[in-house]
N, CA, C and O atoms as CSV, one atom per row, in Angstrom:
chain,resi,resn,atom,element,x,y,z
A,1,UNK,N,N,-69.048,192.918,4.971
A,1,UNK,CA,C,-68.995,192.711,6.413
A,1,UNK,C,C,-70.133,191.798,6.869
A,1,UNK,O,O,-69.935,190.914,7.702
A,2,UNK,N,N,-71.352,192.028,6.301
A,2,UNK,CA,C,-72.839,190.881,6.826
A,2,UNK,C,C,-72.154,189.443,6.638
A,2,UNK,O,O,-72.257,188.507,7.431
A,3,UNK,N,N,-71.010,189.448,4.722
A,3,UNK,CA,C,-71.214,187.792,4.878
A,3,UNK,C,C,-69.967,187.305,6.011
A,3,UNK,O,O,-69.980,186.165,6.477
A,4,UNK,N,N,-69.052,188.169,6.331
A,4,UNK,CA,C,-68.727,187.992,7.778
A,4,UNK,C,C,-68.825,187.227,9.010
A,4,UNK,O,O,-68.195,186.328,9.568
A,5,UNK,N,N,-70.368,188.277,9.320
A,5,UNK,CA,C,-70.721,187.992,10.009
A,5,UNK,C,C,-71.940,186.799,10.270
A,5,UNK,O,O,-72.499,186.514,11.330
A,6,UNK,N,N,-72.122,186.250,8.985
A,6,UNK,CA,C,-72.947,185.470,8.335
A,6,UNK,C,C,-72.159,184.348,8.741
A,6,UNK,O,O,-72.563,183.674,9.689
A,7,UNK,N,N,-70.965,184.015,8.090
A,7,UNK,CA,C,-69.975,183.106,8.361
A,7,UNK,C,C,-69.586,182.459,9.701
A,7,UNK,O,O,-69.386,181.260,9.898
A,8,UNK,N,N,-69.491,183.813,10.888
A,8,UNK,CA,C,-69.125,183.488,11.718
A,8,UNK,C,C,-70.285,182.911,12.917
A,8,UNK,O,O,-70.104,182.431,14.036
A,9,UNK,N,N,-71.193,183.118,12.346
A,9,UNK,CA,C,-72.781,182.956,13.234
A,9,UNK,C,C,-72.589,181.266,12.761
A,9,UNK,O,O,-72.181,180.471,13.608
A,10,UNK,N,N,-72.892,180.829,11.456
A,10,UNK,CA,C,-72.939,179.404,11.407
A,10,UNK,C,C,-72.061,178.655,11.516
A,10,UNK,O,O,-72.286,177.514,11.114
A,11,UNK,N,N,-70.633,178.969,12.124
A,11,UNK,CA,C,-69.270,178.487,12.595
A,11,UNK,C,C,-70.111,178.036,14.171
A,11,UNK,O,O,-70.470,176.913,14.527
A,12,UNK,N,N,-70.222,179.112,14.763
A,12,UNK,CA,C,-71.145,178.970,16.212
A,12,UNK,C,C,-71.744,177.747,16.121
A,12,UNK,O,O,-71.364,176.715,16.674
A,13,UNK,N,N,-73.158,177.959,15.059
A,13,UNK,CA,C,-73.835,176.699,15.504
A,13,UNK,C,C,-73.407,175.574,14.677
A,13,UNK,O,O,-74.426,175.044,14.233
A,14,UNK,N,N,-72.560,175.087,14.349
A,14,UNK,CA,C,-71.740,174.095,13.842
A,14,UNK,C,C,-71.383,173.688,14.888
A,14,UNK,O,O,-71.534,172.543,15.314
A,15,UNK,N,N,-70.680,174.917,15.609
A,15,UNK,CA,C,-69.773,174.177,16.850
A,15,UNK,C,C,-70.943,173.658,18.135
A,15,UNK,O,O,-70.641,172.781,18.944
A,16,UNK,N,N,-72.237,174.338,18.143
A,16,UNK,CA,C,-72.659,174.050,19.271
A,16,UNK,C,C,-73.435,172.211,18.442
A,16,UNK,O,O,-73.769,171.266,19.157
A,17,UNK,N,N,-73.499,172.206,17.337
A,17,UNK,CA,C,-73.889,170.818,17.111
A,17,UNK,C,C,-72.863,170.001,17.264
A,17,UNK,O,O,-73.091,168.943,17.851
A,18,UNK,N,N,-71.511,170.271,16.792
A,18,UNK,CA,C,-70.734,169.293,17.212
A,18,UNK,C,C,-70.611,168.790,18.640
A,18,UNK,O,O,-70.327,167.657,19.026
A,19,UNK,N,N,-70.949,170.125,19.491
A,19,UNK,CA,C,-71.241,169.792,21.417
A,19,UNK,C,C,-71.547,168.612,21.248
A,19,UNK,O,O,-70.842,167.604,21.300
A,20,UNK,N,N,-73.199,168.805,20.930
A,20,UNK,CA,C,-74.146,167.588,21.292
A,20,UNK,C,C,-74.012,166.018,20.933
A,20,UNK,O,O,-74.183,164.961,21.540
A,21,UNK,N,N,-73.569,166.456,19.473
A,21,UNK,CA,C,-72.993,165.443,18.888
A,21,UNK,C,C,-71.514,164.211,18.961
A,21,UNK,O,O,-71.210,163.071,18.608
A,22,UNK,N,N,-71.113,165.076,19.479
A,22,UNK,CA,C,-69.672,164.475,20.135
A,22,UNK,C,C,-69.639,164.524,21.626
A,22,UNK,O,O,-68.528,164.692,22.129
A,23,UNK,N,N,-70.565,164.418,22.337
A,23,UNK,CA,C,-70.419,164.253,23.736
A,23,UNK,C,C,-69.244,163.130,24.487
A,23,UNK,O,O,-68.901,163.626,25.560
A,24,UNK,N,N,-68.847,162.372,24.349
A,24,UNK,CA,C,-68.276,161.319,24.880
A,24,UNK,C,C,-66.734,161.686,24.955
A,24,UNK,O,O,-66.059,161.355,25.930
A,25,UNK,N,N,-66.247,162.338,23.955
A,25,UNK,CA,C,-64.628,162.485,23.823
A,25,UNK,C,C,-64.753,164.482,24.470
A,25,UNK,O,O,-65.532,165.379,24.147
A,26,UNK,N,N,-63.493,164.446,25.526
A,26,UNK,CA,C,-63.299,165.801,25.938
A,26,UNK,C,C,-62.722,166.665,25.223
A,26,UNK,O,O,-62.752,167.885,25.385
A,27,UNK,N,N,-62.172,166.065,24.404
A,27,UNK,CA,C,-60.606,166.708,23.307
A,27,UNK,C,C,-61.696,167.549,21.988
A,27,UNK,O,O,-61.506,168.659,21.490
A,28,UNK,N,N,-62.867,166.534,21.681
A,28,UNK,CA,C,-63.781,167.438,20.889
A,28,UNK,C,C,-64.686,168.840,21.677
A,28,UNK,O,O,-64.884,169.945,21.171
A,29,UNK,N,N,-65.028,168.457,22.749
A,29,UNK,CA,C,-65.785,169.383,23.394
A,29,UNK,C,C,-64.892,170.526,23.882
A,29,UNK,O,O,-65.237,171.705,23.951
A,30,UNK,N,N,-63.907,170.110,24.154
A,30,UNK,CA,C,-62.947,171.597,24.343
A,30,UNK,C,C,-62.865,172.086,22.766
A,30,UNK,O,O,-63.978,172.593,22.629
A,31,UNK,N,N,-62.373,172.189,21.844
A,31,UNK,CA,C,-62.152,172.532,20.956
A,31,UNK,C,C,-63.569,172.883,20.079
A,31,UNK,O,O,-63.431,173.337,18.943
A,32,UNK,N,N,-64.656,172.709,20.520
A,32,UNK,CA,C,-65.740,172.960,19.760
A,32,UNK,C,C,-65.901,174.575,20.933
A,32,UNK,O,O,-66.206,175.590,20.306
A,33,UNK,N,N,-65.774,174.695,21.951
A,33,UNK,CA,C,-65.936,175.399,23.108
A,33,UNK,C,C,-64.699,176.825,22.662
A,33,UNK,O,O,-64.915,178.036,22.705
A,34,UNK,N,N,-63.845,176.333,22.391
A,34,UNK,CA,C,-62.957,177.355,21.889
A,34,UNK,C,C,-63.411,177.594,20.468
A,34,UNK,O,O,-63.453,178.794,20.195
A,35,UNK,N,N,-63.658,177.023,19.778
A,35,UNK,CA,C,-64.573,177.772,18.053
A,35,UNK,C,C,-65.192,178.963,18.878
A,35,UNK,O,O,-65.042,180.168,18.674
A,36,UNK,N,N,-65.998,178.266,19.961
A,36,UNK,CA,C,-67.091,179.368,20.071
A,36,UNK,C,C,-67.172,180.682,20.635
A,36,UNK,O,O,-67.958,181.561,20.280
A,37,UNK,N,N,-66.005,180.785,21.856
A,37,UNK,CA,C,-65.129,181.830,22.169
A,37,UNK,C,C,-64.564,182.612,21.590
A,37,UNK,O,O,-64.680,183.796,21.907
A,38,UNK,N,N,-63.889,182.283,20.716
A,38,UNK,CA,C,-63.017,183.164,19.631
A,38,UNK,C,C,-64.264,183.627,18.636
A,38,UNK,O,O,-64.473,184.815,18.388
A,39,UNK,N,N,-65.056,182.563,18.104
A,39,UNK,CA,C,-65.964,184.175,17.299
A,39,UNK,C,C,-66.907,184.784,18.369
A,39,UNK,O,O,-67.792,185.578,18.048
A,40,UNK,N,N,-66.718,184.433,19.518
A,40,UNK,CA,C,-67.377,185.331,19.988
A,40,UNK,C,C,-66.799,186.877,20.185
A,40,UNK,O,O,-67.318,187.993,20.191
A,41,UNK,N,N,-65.557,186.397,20.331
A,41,UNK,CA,C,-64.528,187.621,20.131
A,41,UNK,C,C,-64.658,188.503,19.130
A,41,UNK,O,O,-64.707,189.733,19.109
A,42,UNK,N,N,-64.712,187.558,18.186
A,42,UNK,CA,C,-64.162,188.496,16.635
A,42,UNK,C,C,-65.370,189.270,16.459
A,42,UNK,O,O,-65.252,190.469,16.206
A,43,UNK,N,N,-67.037,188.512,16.602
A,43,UNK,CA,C,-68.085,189.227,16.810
A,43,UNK,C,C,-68.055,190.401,17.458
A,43,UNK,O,O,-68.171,191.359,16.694
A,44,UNK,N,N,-67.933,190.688,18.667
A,44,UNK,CA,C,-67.862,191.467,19.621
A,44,UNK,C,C,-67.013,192.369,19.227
A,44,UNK,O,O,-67.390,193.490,19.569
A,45,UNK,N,N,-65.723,192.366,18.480
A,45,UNK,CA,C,-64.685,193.319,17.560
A,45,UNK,C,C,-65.368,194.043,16.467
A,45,UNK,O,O,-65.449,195.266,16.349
A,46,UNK,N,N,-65.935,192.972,15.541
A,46,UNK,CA,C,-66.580,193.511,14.344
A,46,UNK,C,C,-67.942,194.502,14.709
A,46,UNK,O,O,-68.289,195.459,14.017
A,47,UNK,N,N,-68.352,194.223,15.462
A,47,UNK,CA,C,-69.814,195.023,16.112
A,47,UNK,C,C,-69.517,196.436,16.669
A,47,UNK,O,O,-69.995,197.552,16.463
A,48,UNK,N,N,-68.569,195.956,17.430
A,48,UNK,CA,C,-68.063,197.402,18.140
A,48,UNK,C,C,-67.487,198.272,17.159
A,48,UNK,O,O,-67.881,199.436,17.229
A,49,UNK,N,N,-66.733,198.030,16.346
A,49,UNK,CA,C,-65.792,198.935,15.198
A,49,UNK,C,C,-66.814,199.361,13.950
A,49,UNK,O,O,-66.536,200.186,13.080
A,50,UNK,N,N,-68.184,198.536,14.071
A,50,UNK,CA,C,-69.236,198.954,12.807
A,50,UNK,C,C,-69.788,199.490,13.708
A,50,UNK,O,O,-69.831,198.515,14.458
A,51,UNK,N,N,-70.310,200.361,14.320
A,51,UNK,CA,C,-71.152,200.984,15.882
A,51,UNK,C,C,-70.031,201.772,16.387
A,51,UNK,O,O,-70.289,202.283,17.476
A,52,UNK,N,N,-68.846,202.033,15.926
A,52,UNK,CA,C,-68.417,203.125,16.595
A,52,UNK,C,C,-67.894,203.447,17.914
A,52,UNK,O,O,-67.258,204.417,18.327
A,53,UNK,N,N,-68.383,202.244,18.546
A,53,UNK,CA,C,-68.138,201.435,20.172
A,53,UNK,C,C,-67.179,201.360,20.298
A,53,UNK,O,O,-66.839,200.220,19.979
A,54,UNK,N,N,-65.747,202.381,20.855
A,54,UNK,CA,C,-64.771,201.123,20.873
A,54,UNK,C,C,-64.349,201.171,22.459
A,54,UNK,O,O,-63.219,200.993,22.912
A,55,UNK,N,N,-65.614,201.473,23.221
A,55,UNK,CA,C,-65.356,201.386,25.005
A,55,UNK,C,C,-65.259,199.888,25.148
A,55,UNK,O,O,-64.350,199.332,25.764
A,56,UNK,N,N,-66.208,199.297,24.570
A,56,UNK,CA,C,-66.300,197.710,24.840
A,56,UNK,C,C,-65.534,196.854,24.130
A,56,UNK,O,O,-65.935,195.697,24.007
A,57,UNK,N,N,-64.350,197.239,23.557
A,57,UNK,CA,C,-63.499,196.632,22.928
A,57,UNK,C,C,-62.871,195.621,24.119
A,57,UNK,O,O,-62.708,194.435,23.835
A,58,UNK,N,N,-62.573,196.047,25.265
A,58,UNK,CA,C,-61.700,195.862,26.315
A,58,UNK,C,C,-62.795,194.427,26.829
A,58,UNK,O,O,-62.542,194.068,27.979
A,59,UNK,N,N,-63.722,193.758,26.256
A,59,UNK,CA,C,-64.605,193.222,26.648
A,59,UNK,C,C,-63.918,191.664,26.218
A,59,UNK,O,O,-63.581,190.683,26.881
A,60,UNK,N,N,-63.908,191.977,24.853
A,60,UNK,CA,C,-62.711,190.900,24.192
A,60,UNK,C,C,-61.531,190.220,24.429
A,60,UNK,O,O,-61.153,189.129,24.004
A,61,UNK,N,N,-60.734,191.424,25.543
A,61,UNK,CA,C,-60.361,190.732,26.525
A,61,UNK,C,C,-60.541,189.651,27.653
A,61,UNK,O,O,-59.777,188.738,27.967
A,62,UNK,N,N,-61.239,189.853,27.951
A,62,UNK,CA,C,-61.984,189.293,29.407
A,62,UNK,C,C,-62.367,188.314,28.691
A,62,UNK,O,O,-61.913,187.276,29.174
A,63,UNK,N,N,-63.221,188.049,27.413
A,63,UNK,CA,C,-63.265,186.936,26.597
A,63,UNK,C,C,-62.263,185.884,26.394
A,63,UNK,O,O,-62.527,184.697,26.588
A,64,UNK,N,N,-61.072,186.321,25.990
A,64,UNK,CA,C,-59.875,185.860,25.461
A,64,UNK,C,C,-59.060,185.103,26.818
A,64,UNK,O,O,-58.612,183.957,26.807
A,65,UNK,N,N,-59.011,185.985,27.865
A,65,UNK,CA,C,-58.630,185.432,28.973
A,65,UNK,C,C,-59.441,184.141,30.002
A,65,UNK,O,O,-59.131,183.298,30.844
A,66,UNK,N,N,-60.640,184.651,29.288
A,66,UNK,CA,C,-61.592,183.101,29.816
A,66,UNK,C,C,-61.235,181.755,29.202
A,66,UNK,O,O,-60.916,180.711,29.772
A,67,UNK,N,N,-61.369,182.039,27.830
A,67,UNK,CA,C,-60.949,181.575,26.837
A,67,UNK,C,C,-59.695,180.291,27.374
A,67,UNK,O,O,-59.693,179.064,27.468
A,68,UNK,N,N,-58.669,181.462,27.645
A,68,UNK,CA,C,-57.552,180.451,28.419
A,68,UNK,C,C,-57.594,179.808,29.591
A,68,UNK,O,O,-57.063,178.722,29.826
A,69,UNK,N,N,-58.313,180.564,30.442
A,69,UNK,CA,C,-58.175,179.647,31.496
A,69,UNK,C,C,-59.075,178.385,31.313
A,69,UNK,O,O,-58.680,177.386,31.914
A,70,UNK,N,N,-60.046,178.285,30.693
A,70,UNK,CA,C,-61.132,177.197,30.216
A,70,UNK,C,C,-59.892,175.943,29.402
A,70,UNK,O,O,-59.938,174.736,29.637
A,71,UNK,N,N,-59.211,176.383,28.771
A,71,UNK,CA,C,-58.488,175.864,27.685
A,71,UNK,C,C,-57.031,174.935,28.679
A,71,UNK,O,O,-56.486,173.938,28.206
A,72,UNK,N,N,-56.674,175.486,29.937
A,72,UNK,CA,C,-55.688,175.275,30.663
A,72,UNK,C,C,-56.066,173.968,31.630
A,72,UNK,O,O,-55.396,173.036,32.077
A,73,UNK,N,N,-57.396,174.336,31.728
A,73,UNK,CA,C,-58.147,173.229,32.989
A,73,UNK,C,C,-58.670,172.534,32.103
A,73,UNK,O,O,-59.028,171.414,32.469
A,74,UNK,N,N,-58.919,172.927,30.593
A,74,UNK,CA,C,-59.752,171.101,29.976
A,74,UNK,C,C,-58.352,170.637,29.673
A,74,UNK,O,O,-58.373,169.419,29.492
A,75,UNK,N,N,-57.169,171.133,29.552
A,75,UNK,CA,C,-55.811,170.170,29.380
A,75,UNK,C,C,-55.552,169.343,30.149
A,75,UNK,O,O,-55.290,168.151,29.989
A,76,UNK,N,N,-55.641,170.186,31.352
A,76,UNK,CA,C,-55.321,169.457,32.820
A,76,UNK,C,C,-56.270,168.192,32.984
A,76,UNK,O,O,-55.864,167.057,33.230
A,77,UNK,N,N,-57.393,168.507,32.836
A,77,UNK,CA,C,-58.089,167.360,32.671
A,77,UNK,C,C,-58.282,166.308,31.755
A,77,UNK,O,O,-58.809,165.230,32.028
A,78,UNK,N,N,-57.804,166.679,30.575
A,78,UNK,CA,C,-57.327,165.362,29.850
A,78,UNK,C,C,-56.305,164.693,30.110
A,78,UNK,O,O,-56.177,163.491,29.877
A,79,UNK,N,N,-55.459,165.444,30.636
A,79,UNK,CA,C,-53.716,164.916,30.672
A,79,UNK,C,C,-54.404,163.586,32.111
A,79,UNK,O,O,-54.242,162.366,32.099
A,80,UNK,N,N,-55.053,164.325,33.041
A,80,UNK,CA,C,-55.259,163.425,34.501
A,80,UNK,C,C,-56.193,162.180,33.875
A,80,UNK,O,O,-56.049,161.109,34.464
A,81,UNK,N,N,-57.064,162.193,32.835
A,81,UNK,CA,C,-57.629,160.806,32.739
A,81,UNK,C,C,-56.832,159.934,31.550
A,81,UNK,O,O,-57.149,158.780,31.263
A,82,UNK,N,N,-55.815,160.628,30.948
A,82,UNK,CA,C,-55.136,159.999,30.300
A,82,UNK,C,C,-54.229,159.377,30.753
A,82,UNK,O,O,-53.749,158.421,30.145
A,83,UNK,N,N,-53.829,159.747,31.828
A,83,UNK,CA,C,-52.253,159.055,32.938
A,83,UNK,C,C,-52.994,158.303,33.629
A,83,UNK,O,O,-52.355,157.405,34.176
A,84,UNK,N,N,-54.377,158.295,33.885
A,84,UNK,CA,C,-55.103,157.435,34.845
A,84,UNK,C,C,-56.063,156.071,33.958
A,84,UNK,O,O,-56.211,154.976,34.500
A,85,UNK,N,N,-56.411,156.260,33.112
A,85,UNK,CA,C,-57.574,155.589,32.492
A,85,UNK,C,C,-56.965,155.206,31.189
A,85,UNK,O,O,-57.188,154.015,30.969
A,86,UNK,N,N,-56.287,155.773,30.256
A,86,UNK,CA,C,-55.449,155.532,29.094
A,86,UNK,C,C,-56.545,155.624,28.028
A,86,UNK,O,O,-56.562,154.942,27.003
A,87,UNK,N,N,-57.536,156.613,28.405
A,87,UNK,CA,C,-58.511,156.966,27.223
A,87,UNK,C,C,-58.829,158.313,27.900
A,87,UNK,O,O,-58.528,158.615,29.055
A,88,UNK,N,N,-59.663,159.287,26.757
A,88,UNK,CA,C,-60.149,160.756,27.239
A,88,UNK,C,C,-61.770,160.317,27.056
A,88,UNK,O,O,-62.299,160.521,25.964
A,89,UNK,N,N,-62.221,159.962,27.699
A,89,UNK,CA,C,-63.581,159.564,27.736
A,89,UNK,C,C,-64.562,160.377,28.579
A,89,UNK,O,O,-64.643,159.977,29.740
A,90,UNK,N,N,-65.225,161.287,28.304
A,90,UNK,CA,C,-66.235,161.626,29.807
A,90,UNK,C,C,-66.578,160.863,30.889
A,90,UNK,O,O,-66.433,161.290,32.035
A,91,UNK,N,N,-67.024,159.763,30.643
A,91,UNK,CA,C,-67.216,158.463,31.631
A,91,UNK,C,C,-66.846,158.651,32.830
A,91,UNK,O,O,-67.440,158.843,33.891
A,92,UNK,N,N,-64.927,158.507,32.269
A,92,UNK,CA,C,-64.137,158.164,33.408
A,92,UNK,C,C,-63.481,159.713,34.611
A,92,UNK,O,O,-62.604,159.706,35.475
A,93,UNK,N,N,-64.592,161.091,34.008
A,93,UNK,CA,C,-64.251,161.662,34.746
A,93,UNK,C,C,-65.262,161.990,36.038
A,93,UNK,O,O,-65.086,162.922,36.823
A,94,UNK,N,N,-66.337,161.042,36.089
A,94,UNK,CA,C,-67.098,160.888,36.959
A,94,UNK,C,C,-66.409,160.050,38.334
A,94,UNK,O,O,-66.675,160.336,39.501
A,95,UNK,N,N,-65.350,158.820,37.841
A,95,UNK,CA,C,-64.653,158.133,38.701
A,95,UNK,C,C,-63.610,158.744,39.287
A,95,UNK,O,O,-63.193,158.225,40.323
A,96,UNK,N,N,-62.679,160.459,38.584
A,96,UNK,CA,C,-61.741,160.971,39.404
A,96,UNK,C,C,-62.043,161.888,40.263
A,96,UNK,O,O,-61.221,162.729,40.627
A,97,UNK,N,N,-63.559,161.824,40.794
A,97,UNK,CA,C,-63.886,162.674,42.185
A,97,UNK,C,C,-63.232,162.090,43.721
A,97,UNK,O,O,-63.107,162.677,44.795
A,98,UNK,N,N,-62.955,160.961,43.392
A,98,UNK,CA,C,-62.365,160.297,44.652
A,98,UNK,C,C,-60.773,161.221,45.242
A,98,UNK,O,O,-60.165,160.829,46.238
């Protein structure tokens, strides 16, 4: 279970380097953003069920459902600078405040 949880800790900061590292394209930053959600989940599962916890199971929820709505609005927002700009660039979502 540690190398587990071993595994899923340096999935995290993989994903939070890919953040930094891939700043410019949205399609990476959503998808590095969802890595990090979901083990946050599975964390929060595995912790609670080794601890005996299982009040805060229901927590994973509320995770999972963030999860989506985060996942629904970075679509939406690629789809709008892609019909508008014909690239997914961060840049150009500074110009669709108008």
């Amino acid at each position: 279970m540690n190398s587990l949880i071993l595994i899923l800790l340096c999935s995290n900061t993989i994903a939070i380097i890919s953040i930094f590292l891939n700043k410019k394209f949205l399609l990476s930053i959503l998808l590095s953003l969802e890595l990090i959600l979901l083990n946050l989940i599975i964390l929060n599962l595995i912790m609670n069920i080794q601890n005996g916890n299982l009040i805060f199971i229901s927590f994973s929820l509320i995770i999972l459902t963030l999860s989506a709505i985060e996942a629904s609005i970075g679509i939406a927002l690629l789809t709008l600078t892609n019909r508008n700009f014909n690239n997914s660039n961060i840049n150009n979502l500074n110009i669709l405040k108008n």
